[in-house]
C-alpha positions as CSV (number, residue, x, y, z in Angstrom):
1,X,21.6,-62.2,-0.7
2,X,20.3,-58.6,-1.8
3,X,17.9,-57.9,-4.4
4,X,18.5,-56.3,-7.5
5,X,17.6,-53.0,-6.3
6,X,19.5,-53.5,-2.8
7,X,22.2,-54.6,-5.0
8,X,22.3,-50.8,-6.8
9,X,21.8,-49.0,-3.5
10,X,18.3,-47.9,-4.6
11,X,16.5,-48.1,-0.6
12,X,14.7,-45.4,-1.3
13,X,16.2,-42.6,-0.4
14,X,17.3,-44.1,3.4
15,X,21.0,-44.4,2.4
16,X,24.1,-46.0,0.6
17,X,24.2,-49.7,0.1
18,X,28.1,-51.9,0.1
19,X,28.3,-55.2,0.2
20,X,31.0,-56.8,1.8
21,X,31.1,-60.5,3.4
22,X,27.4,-59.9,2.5
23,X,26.4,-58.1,4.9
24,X,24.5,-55.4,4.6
25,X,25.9,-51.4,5.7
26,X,23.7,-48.4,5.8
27,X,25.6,-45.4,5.7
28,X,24.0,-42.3,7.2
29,X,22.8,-39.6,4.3
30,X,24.0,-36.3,5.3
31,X,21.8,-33.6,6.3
32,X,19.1,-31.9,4.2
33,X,20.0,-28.6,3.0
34,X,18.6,-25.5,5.0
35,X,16.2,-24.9,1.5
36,X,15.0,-28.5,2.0
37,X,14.2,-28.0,5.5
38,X,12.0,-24.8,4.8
39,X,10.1,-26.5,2.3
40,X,9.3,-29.1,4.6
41,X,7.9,-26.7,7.3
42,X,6.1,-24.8,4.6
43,X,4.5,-27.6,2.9
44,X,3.4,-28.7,7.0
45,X,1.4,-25.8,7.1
46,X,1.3,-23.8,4.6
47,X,-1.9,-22.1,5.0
48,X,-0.7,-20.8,8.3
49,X,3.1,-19.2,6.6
50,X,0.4,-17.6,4.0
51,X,-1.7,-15.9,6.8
52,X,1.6,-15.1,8.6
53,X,3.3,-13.2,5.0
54,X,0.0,-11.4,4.3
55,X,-0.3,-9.7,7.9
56,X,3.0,-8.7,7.9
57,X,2.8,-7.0,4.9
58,X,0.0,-5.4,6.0
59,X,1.5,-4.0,8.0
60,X,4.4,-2.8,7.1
61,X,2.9,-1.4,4.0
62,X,-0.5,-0.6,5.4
63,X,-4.2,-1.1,3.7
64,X,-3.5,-1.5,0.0
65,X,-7.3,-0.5,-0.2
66,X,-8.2,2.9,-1.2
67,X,-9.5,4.9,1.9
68,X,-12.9,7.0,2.1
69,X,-13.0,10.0,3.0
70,X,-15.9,11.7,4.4
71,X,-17.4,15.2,2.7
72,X,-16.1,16.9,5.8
73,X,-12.8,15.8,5.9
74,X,-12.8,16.0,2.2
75,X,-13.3,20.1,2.4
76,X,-10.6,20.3,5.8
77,X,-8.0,18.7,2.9
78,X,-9.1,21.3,0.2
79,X,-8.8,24.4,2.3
80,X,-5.6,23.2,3.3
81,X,-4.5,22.8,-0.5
82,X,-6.1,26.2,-1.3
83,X,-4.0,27.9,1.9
84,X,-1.0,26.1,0.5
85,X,-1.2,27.1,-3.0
86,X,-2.2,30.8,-2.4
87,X,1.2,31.2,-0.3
88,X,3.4,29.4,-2.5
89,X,2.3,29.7,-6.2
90,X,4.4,32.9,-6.5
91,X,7.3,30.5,-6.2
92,X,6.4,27.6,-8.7
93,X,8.1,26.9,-12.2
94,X,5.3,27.3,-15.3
95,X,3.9,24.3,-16.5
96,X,3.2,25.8,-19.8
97,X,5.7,28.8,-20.9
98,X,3.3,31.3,-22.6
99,X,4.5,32.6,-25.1
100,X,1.4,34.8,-25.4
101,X,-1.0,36.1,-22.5
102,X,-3.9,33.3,-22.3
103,X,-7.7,33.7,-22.9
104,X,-10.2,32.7,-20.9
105,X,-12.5,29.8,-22.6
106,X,-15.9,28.6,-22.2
107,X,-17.2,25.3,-23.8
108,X,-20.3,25.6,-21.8
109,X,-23.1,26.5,-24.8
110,X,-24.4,23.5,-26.4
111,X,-23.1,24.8,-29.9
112,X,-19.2,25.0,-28.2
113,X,-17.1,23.1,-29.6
114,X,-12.9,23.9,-28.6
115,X,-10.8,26.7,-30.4
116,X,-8.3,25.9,-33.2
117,X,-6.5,29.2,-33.4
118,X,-3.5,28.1,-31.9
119,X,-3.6,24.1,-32.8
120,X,-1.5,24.3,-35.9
121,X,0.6,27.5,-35.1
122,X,4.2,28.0,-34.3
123,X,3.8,28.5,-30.5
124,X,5.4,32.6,-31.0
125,X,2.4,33.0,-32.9
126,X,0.1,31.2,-30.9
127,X,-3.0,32.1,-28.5
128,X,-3.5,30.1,-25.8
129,X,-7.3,29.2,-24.2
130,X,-7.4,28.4,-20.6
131,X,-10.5,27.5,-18.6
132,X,-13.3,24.5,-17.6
133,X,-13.1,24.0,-14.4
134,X,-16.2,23.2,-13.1
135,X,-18.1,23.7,-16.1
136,X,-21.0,21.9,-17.7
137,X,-20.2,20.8,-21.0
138,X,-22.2,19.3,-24.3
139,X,-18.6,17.7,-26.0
140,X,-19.2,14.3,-24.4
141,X,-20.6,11.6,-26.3
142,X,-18.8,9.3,-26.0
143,X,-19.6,5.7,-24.1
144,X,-17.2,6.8,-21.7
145,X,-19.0,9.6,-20.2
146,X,-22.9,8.8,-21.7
147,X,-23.6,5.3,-20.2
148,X,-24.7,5.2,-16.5
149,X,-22.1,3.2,-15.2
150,X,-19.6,3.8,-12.0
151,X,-16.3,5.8,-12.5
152,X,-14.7,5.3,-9.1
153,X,-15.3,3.0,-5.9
154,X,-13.8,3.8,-2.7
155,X,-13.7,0.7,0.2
156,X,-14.7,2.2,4.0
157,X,-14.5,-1.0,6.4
158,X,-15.0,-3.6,3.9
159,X,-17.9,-1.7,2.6
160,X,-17.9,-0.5,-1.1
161,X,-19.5,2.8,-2.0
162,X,-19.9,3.8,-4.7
163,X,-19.6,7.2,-6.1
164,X,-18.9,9.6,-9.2
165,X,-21.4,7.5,-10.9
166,X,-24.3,8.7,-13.9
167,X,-24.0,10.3,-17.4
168,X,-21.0,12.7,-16.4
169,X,-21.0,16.4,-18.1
170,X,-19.4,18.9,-15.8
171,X,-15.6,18.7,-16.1
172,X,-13.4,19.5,-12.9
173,X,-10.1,20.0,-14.3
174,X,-8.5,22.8,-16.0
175,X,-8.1,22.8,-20.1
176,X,-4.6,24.5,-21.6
177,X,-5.4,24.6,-25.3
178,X,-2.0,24.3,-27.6
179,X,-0.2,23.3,-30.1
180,X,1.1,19.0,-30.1
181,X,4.8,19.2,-28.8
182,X,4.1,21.7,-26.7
183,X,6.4,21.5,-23.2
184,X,5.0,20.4,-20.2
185,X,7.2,21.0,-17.0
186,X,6.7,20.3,-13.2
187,X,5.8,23.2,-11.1
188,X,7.4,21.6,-8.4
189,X,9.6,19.0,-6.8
190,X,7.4,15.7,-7.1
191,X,7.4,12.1,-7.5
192,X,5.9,10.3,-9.9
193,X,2.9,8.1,-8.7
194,X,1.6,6.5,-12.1
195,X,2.6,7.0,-15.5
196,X,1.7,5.7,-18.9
197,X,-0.8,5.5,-22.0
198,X,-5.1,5.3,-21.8
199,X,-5.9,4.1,-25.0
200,X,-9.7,4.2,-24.7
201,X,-11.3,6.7,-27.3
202,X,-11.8,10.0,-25.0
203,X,-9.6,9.1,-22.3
204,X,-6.1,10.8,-21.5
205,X,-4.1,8.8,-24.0
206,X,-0.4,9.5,-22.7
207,X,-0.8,10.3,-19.0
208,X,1.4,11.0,-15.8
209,X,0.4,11.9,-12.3
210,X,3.1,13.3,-9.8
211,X,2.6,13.3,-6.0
212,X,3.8,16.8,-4.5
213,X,4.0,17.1,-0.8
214,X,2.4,20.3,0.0
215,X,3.2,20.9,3.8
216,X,2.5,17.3,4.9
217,X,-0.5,17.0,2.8
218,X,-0.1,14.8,-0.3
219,X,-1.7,16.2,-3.8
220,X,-1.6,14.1,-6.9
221,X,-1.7,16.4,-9.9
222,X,-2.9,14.3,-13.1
223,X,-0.8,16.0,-16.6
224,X,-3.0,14.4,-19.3
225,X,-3.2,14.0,-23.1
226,X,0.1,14.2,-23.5
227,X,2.7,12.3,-26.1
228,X,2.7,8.9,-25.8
229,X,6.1,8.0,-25.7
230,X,7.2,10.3,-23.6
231,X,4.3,9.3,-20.8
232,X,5.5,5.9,-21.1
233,X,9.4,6.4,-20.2
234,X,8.5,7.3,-16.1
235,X,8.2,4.7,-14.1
236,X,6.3,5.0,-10.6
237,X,9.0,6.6,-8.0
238,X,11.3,8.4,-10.6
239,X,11.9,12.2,-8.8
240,X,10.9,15.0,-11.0
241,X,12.4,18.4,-10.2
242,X,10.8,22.0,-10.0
243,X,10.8,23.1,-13.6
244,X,11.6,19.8,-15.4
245,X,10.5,19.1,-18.7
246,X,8.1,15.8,-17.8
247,X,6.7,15.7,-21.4
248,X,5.6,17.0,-24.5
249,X,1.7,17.5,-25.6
250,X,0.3,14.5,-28.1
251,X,-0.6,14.7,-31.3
252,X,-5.1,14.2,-31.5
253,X,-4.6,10.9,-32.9
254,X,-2.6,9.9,-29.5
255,X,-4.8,12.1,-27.6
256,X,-8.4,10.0,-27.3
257,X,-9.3,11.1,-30.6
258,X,-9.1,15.7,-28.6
259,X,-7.8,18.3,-30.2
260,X,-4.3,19.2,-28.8
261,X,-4.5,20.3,-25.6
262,X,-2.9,19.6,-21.3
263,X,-5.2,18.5,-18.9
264,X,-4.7,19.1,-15.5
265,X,-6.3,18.2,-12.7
266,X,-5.6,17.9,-8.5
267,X,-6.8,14.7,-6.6
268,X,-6.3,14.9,-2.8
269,X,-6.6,11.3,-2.4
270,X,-4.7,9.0,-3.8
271,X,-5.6,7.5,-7.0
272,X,-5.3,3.9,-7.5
273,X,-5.2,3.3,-11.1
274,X,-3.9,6.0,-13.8
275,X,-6.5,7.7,-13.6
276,X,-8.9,10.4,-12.3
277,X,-12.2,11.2,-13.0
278,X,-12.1,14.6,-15.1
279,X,-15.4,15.3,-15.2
280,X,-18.3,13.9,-13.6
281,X,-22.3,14.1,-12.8
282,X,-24.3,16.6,-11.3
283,X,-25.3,14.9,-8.5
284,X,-21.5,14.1,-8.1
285,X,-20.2,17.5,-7.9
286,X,-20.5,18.7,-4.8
287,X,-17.8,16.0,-3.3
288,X,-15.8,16.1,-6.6
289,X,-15.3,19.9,-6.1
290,X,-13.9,19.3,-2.8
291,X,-11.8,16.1,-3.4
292,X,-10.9,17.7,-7.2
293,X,-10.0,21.2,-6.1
294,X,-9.3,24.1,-8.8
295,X,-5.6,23.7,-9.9
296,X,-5.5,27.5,-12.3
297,X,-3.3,28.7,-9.6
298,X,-0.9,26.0,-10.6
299,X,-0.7,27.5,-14.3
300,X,-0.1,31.2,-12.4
301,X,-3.3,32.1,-13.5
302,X,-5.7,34.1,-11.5
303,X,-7.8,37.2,-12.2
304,X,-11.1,37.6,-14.2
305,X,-11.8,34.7,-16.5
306,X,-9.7,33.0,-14.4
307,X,-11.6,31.7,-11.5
308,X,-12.6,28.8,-10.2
């Protein structure tokens, strides 16, 4: 006679129970689902699958790891970027309409501090300040540019250097000083790399870097301190258009604690976090000048006061 459990069918999962002239019939369980049978194979060796997965995304997608790039080929990318700009600049949308010719400014005394005459002006009334690139400045005190600690690492063959390191003074983008709410527009047709909000006191606050291809060469041009909100509604792959309104400038208390003001800067590698290092050490600069190259022509700004 079958046991309780034979008696219910429970035989563990081997198949159907009937009884009839007590004998005992096993009918077949039909076959496991196709999902059923992958898990199986994956839970056989699923180590191996892993393996398997992560190669092929590598490479279809390539090293995920930023790539070094040597001083040399670091200054063959930035006199292709300077070629490119000088022949096409005529052609770009402003990134800032001015409403007034621009000034040049300097922040590098130790007494400078950044002008105001514009900040709380109607933008018809307003005069502009342009400058800082590659200029040594005494307005950084805070942690984020005072203590000795690493800005950046780039990976070369599993081996980390280390670079744009040290107490960093000398700032390698280009300053527009203007009033919050300000326009920002794209120069050029672009997609957007990285987009949102750096809330660290001194950093970018609302921030948005486009990638422009500039015959075959990509440049990733960094629009920072800029409102928060409107930093925050791109998303990584939205297309932005030559002359585009991208965003508005930030008000100081959105803006790492600066006065109102865009900064831009060029990277000619690709940044990896929302980010770029806008100024730096001195024993930094000499690769940062080449991998950070002047953007003024950008602004459709050249001439005295104007050079980088």
């Amino acid at each position: 006679m079958a046991s309780a459990d034979e008696a219910t069918g429970e035989q563990y999962g081997e198949g159907e129970y009937s009884e009839e002239e007590e004998e005992v019939i096993y009918v077949k369980p039909p076959p496991p689902p196709l999902k059923a049978i992958l898990k199986g194979i994956w839970a056989a060796d699923s180590h191996f699958y892993t393996l398997l997965i992560a190669f092929l995304v590598f490479w279809l997608l390539g090293d995920p790891t930023p790539q070094y790039k040597s001083y040399q080929e670091l200054q063959s990318l930035s006199s292709n970027y300077h070629k490119h700009v000088t022949a096409h600049s005529p052609d770009y949308h402003p990134v800032i309409k001015f409403t007034n010719p621009p000034t040049p400014m300097i922040l590098s005394s130790p007494n400078s501090t950044p002008p105001k005459s514009c900040l709380d002006s109607k933008s018809d009334e307003c005069t502009y300040a342009v400058g800082g690139y590659n200029e040594k400045r005494y307005i950084y005190t805070t942690d984020l540019f005072t203590s000795d600690e690493t800005t950046k690492v780039i990976t070369n063959q599993n081996e980390t250097t280390w670079i744009y390191s040290g107490i960093r003074n000398i700032h390698i983008g280009v300053d527009v000083m203007c009033p919050h709410d300000t326009s920002v527009y794209s120069f050029y047709y672009g997609v957007v790399h990285l987009s949102g909000y750096n809330t660290p006191e001194g950093d970018y606050g609302g921030v948005i870097i486009v990638k422009y291809d500039m015959g075959g060469q990509d440049v990733f041009v960094l629009y920072g301190h800029l409102n928060k909100e409107d930093a925050e509604r791109w998303r990584s792959g939205d297309k932005v258009n030559k002359g585009q309104l991208i965003a508005k400038i930030g008000r100081k208390e959105e803006n790492g604690g600066w006065e109102p003001h865009l900064h831009l800067q060029v990277q000619l590698t690709e940044p990896r976090e929302r980010d770029m290092p806008g100024v730096v050490s001195e024993g930094d600069i000499d690769r940062a000048l080449e991998e950070f190259p002047c953007p003024m022509k950008l602004l459709g700004l050249e001439g005295e006061g104007f050079e980088c």
